[in-house]
N, C-alpha and C positions, 0 to 999 in steps of 0.2 A: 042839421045835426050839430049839439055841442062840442066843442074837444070832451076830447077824451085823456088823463091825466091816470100816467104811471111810474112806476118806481124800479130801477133796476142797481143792483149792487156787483161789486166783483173787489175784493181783496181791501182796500180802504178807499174804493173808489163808489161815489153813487152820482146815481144821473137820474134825472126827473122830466119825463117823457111828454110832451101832450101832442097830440096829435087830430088835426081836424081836417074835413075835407078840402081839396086844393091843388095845386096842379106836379104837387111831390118835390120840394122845394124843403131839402134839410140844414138847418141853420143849429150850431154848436154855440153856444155860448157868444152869441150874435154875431158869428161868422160865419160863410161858408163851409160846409162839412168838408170839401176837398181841400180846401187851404187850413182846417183845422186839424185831419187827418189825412194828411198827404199822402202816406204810404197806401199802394194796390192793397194790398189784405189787410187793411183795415177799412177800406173802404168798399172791399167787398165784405165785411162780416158785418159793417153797417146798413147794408144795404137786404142783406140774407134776408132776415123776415119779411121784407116785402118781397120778394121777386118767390120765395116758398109758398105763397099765400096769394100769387100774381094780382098783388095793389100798388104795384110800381105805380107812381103817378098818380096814384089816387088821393093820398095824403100829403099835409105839411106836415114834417116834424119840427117842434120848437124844443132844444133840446138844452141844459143848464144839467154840467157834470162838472164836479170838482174832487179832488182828493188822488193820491196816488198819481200813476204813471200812462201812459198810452195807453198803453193796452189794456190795464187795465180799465180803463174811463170804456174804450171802442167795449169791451164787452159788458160792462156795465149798463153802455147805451142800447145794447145790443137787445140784452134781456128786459131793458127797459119797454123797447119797441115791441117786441115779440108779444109782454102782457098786452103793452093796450093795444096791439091788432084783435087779440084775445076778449077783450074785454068789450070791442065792439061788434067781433062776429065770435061766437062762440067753438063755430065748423072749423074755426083757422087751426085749435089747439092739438088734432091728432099729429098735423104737416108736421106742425114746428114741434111738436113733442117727440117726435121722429128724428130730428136733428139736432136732439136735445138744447130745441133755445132756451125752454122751459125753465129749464133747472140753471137753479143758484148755483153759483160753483163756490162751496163752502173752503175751500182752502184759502190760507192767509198766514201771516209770517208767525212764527211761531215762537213767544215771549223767551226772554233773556234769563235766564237763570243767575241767581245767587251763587257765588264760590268759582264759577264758567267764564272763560273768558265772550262766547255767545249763547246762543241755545242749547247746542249739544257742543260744540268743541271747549275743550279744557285747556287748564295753562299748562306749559310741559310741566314733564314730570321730571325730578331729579332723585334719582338714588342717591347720590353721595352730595 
C-alpha cells in the first residue's frame, strides 16, 4: 500500500499527515510525538483516531505541522489523521464522525478593528 497523504487545519495551525503501513510509530516534525507533545491530553487527542477506528499499530504517521500554538497544531494533527484513516478505509468515517474528528473547527481570532483598541474592546471613553 502507498501512504496515504492529508491535510488538517485548526486556527493558524496546519499539519500535513501521511500515513503508511508500519508498526505505529508517530514522528512530529522529525521527533518523537511524546517529546513533541508532552502533555496527557494531547497525546491522547493524537492518538483518538486510531484507537476509534482500532488501528493502533497499524500505521506510521510522518507528521510536518507548523503555525500557531500546541494545541492548536495537536488538533490540526488530529483532523489531519482522522481524514487519512478516511481516505484509506472509507467504513472508519461514521466512528470518527461521531466524535466529531471530522469537522474543521472553523473559529479563529477575530481581526482588529479601525478606531478599537482590539476586536471588540474600545478606548475609554471620557465625557468631560
Amino acid at each position: 500500500m502507498a501512504a496515504t497523504n492529508s491535510l488538517g487545519r485548526r486556527k493558524t495551525s496546519i499539519a500535513r499527515v501521511t500515513l503508511a503501513e508500519g508498526k505505529g510509530t508517530i514522528t512530529v516534525n522529525g521527533r518523537d510525538s511524546k517529546e513533541y507533545f508532552p502533555i496527557l491530553l494531547q497525546q491522547f487527542k493524537l492518538e483518538q483516531p486510531f484507537k476509534l477506528t482500532d488501528t493502533v499499530g497499524k500505521y506510521d504517521a510522518t507528521i510536518t505541522v507548523d503555525g500557531g500554538g500546541i494545541t492548536g497544531q495537536v488538533d490540526a494533527v488530529r483532523l489531519g489523521i482522522a481524514r487519512a484513516l478516511v481516505k484509506i478505509d472509507p467504513d472508519h468515517k461514521p466512528k470518527l464522525k461521531a466524535e466529531e474528528l471530522m469537522t474543521r473547527d472553523p473559529r479563529a481570532v477575530e481581526r482588529k478593528k479601525f478606531g478599537r483598541k482590539k476586536a471588540r474592546k474600545r478606548f475609554q471613553f471620557s465625557k468631560r
